[in-house]
GULUM-803913 format. One line per 8 residues: number of its first residue (from 1); their letters; for each residue x, y, z of C-alpha. Coordinates in Angstrom, 1 decimal. Layout:
// GULUM-803913
NUM = A = X:Y:Z; ...
***
This chain:
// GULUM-803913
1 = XXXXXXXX = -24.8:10.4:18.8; -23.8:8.6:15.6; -24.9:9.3:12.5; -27.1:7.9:10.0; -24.3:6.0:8.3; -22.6:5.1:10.8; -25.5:3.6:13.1; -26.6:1.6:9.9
9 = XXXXXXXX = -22.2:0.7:9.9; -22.7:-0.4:13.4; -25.6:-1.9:12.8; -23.6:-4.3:10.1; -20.9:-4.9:12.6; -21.5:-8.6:13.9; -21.4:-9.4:9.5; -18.3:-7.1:9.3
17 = XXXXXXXX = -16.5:-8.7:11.8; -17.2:-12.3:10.7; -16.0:-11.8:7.1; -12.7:-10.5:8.8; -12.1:-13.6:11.1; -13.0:-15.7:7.8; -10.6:-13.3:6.0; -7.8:-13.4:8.5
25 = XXXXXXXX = -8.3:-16.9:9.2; -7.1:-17.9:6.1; -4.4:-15.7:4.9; -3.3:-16.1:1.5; -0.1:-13.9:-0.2; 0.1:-12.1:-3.3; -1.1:-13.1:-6.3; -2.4:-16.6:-4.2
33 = XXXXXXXX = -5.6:-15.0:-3.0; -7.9:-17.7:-4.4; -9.8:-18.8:-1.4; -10.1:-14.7:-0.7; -11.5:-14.3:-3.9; -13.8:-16.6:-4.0; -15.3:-15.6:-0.5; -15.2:-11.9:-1.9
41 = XXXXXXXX = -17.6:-13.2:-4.5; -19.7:-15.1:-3.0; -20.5:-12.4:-0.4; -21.6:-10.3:-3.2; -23.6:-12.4:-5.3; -25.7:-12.9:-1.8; -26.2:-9.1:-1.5; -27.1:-9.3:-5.5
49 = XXXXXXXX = -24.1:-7.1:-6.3; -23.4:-7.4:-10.2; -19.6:-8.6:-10.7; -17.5:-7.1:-13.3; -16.9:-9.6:-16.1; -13.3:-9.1:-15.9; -10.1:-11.8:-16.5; -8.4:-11.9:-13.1
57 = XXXXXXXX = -7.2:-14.9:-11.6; -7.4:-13.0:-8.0; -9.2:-9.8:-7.3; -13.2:-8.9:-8.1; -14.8:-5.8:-9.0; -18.2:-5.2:-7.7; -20.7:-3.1:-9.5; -23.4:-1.0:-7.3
65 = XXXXXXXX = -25.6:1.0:-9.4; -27.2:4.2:-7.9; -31.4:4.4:-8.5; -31.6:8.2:-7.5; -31.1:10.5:-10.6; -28.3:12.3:-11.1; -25.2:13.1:-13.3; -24.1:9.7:-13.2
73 = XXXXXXXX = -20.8:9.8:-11.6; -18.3:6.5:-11.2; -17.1:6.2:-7.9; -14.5:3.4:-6.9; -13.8:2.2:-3.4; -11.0:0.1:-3.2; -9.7:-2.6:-0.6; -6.1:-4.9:-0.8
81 = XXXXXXXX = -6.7:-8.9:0.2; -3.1:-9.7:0.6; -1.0:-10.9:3.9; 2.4:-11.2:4.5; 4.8:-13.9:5.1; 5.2:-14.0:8.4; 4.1:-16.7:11.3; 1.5:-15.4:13.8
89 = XXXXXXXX = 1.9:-14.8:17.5; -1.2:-13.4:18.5; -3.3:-15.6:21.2; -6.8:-14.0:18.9; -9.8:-16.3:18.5; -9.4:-15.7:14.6; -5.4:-16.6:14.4; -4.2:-17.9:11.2
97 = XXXXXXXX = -4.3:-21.2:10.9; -1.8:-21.0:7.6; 1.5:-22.0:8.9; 4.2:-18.8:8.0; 0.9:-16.5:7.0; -0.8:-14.0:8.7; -2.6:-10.6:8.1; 0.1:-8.7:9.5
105 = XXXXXXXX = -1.1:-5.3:8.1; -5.3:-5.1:8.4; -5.5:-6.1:4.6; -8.3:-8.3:6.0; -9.6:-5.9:7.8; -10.3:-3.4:4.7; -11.6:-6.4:2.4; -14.2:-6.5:5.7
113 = XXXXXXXX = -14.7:-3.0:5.7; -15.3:-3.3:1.8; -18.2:-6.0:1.9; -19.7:-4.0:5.0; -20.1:-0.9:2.2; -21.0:-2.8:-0.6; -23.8:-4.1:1.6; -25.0:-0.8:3.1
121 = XXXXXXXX = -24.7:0.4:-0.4; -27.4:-1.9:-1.6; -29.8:-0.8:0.9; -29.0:2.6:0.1; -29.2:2.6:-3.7; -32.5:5.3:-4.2; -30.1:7.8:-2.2; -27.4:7.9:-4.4
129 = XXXXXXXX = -27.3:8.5:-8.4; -24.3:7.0:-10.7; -21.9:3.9:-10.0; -19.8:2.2:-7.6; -17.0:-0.2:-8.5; -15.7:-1.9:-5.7; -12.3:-3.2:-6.0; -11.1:-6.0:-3.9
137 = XXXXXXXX = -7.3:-5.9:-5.2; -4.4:-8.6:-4.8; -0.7:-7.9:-4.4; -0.9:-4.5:-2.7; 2.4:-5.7:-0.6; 4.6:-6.6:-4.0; 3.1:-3.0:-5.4; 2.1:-4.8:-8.4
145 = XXXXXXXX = -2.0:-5.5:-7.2; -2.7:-1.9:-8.7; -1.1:-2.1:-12.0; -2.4:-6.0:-12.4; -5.9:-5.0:-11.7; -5.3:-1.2:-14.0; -4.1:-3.8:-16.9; -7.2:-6.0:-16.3
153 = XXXXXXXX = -9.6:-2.7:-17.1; -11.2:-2.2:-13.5; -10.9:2.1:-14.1; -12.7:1.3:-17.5; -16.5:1.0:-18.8; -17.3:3.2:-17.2; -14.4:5.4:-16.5; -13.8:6.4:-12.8
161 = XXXXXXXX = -14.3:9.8:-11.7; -13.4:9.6:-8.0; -11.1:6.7:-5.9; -11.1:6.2:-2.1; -8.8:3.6:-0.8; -8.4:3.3:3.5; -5.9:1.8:5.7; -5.3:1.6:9.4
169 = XXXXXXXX = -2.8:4.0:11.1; -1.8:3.2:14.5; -0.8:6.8:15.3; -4.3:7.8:15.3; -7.1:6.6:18.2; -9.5:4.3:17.1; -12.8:6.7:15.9; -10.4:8.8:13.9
177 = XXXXXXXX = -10.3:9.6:10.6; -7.2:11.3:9.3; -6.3:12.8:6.0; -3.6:14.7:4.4; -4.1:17.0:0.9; -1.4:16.6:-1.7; 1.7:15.4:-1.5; 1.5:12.1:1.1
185 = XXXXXXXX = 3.3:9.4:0.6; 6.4:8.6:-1.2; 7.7:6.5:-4.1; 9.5:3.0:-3.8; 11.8:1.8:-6.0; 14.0:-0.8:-6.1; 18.2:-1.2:-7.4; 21.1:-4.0:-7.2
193 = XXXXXXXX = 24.1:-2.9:-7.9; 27.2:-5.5:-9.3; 30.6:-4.6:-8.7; 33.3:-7.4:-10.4; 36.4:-7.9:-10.2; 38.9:-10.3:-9.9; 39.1:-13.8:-7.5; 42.1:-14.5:-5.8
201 = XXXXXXXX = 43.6:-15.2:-2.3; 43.0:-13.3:0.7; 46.6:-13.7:1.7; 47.8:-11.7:-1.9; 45.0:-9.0:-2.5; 48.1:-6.9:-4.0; 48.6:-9.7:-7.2; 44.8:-8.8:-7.5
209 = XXXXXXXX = 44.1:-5.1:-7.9; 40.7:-5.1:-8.4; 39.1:-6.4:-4.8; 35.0:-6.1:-5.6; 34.5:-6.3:-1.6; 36.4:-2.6:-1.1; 34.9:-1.1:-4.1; 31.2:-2.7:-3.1
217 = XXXXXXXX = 31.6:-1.5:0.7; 32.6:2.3:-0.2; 30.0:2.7:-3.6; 27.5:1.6:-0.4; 29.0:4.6:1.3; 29.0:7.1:-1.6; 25.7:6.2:-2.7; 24.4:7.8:0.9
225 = XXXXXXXX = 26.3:11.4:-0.1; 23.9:11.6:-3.0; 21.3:12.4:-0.3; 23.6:14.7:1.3; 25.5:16.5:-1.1; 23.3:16.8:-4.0; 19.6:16.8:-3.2; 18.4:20.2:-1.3
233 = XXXXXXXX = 17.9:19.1:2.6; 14.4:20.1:2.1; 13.7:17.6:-0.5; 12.7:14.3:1.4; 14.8:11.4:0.0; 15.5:7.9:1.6; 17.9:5.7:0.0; 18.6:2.3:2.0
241 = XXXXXXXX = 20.5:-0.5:1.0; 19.0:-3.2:2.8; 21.2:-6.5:1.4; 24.5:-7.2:0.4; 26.2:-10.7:-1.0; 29.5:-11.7:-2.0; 31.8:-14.4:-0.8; 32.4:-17.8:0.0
249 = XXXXXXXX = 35.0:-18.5:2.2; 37.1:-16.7:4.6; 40.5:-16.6:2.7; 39.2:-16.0:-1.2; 38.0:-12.9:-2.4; 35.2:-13.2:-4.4; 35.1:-12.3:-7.8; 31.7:-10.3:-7.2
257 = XXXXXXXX = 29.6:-8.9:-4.9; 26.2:-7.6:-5.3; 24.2:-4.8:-3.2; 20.3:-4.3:-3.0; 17.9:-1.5:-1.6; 15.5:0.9:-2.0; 15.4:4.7:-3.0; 11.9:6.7:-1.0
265 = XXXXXXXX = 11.2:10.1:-3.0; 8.6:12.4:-2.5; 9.3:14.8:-5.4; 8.7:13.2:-8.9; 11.4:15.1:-10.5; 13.7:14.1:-7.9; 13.1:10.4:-8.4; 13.5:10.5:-11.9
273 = XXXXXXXX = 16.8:11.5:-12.2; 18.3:8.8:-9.1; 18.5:5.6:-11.4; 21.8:8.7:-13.2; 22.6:9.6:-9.5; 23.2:6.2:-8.3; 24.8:5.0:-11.6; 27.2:7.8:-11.9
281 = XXXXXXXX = 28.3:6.8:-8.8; 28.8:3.6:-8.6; 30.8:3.6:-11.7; 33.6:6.5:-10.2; 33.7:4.2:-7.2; 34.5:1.0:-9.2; 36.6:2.5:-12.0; 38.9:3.5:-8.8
289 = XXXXXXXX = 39.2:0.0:-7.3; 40.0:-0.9:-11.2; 36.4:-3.0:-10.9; 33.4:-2.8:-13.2; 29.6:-2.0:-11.8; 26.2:-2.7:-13.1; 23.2:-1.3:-12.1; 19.8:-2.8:-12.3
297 = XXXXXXXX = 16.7:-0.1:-11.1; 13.3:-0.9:-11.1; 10.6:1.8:-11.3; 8.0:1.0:-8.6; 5.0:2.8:-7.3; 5.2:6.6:-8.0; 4.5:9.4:-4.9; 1.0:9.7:-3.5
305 = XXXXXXXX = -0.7:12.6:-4.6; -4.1:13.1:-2.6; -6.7:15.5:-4.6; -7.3:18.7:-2.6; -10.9:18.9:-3.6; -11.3:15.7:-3.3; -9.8:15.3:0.2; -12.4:18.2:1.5
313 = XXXXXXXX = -15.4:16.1:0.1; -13.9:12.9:2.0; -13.3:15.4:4.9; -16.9:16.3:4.7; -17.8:12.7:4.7; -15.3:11.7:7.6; -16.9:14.8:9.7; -20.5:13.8:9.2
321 = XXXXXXXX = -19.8:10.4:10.7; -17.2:10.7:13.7; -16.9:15.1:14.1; -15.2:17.4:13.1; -12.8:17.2:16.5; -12.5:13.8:15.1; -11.2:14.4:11.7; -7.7:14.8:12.3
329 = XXXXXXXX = -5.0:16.5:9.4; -1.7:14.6:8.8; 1.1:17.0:9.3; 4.1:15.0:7.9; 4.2:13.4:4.6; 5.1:9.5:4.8; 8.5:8.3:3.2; 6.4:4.8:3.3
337 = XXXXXXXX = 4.6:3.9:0.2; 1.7:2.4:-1.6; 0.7:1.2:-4.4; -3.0:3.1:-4.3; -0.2:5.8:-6.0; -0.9:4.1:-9.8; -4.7:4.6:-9.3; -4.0:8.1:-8.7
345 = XXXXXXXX = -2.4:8.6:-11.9; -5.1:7.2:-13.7; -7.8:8.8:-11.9; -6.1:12.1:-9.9; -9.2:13.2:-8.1; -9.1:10.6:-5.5; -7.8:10.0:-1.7; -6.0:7.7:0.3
353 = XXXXXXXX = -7.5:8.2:4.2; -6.2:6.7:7.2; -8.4:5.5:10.0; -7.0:5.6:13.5; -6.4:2.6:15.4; -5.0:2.7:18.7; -6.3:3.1:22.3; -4.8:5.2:25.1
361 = XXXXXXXX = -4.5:2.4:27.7; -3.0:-0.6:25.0; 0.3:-0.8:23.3; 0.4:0.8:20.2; -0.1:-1.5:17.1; 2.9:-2.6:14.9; 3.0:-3.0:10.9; 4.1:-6.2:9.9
369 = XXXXXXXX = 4.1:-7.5:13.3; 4.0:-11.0:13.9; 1.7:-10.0:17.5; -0.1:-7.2:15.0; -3.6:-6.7:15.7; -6.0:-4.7:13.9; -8.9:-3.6:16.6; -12.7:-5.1:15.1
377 = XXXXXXXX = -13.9:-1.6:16.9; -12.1:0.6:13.7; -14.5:-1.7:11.3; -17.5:0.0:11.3; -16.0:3.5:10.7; -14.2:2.2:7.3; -17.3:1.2:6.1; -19.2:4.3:6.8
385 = XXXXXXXX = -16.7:6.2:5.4; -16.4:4.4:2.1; -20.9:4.6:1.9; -20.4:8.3:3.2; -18.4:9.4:0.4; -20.7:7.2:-2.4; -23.5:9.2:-1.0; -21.6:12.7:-1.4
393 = XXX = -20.4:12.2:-4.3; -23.1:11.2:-5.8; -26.2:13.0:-4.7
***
């Protein structure tokens, strides 16, 4: 038998599911989400939901104030808006009809979930005490929707006490909830590396000396013995390079060449000290091939830290609504990342859950997947869970 929350969920699902297909309908990328937005607002200026007076172009904050008394906590739930650039496939009723655009990732799908809270919320306001902020965020893809809306004040007046953010996971069954205490998820930064040298002909590479192709190709090489040679094997590191230019024709070496990727830590000592790692490097590798190397590295989102207290409340929560059998623990930490990470520094006693979204008899669902399909079914559980945890929090 459900539960309380989640039969009133349930009861929301036919509005939950309709802001999705409006949501996913019209996909919009980072930093674009104007249309979103505006839908976003809309929705809760019907259910009378005060909206932060904040300066974002894209993005809202929803205020929800508790009636029962209490100690006033500040609770935030927060949902990304974003899709992806990629052309869908799917044969859905509610297929993009953006050419190139599609909700490849169930961003629209936790927007939905989102607006399903905020309006359960509403209805449940003399059973909670304090405040809910609601954050509909931009950009989560780019990992800069986090820091943009951080910037814009959404943690502030009043200060949050507690964070929840959700997102699908297709190795779980749809009706699972599953959660992981500390360490989760990793960092992602980003680095280009520049190796120049000299242009000249193919046919003379001796009159040359200094070829940036060789030197490029085996920095590329020595970059991966970092991983292997001096971070402990039980230290989870991933550094790919993932592009690499340099060229024009087929008889003319080129006077540069440039490499890109992206280093995955999980310790946040250990990713401070790769931008040294990778630069030290590259500049042995070069200085043999008599060629010079730059390195550009760009601090992203840091490792996601989940709050052990808080991660029992939201286990609490996620039993009440589905059962304990159906609460699952994530074993593995994730080398994948997200930018929920830079709300966690702000505000550490908060959680990033997964809800489960496969079925036994269908395919398994793929990430960024131009035939991706987030199932309507997971909908109502997301929004129970976000009004679960309001209500536990703040009793």
């Amino acid at each position: 038998m459900a539960s309380e929350v989640l039969q009133k969920s349930l009861d929301l699902k036919e509005y939950i599911v309709q802001a999705k297909r409006r949501i996913h309908r019209e996909p919009e990328l980072e930093m674009q989400e104007f249309a979103t937005t505006a839908f976003v607002k809309s929705e809760l200026n019907n259910m009378g939901v005060e909206i932060a007076p904040l300066n974002l172009e894209v993005g809202a904050v929803g205020i929800i104030k508790g009636q029962k008394k209490g100690k006033g906590v500040v609770t935030a739930l927060r949902a990304d808006m974003d899709a992806l650039p990629i052309q869908e496939m799917t044969d859905v009723a509610d297929r993009s009809i953006v050419p190139g655009v599609m909700h490849a990732c169930g961003h629209d799908c936790h927007t939905a979930m989102l607006l399903g809270a905020a309006k359960l919320l509403m209805s449940l306001r003399e059973h909670f005490s304090g405040t809910v902020k609601l954050i509909f965020q931009p950009a989560e893809e780019s990992f800069n929707g986090s820091e943009y809306m951080i910037n814009n004040g959404v943690l502030e007046n009043p200060a949050v006490d507690y964070i929840l953010g959700l997102h699908g996971d297709s190795s779980h069954k749809v009706g699972e909830i599953a959660l992981r205490e500390g360490m989760y998820m990793a960092s992602s930064d980003l680095f280009t590396v520049k190796i120049t040298g000299v242009s000249g002909h193919g046919a003379y590479p001796h009159s040359i000396g200094c070829d940036p192709i060789l030197a490029a190709s085996n920095s590329a090489m020595a970059i991966q013995s970092i991983i292997t040679r001096q971070i402990d094997a039980l230290d989870s590191v991933v550094i790919s390079i993932c592009e690499i230019h340099g060229g024009t024709a087929k008889n003319i070496i080129p006077e540069t060449v440039e490499f890109s990727g992206t280093v995955r830590c999980q310790n946040k000592h250990t990713r401070n000290t790769m931008e040294k790692r990778i630069y030290d490097v590259i500049q042995g590798v070069a200085s043999t091939y008599k060629c010079r190397a730059e390195l550009d590295y760009y601090y992203g989102v840091p490792p996601l830290v989940n709050s052990p207290k808080v991660t029992e409340i939201v286990r609490k929560s996620a039993e009440k609504i589905v059962g304990p059998m159906k609460v699952k623990d994530i074993e593995i930490p994730a080398m994948g990342s997200e930018d929920f990470a830079k709300y966690l520094e702000v505000v550490p006693a908060g959680v990033f859950a997964r809800l489960g979204i496969s079925y036994s008899d269908r395919s398994i669902p793929i990430f960024h997947n131009d035939c991706f399909v987030f199932p309507e079914e997971v909908l109502p559980y997301g929004t129970a869970l976000f009004a679960q945890f309001v209500l536990d929090v703040n009793r």
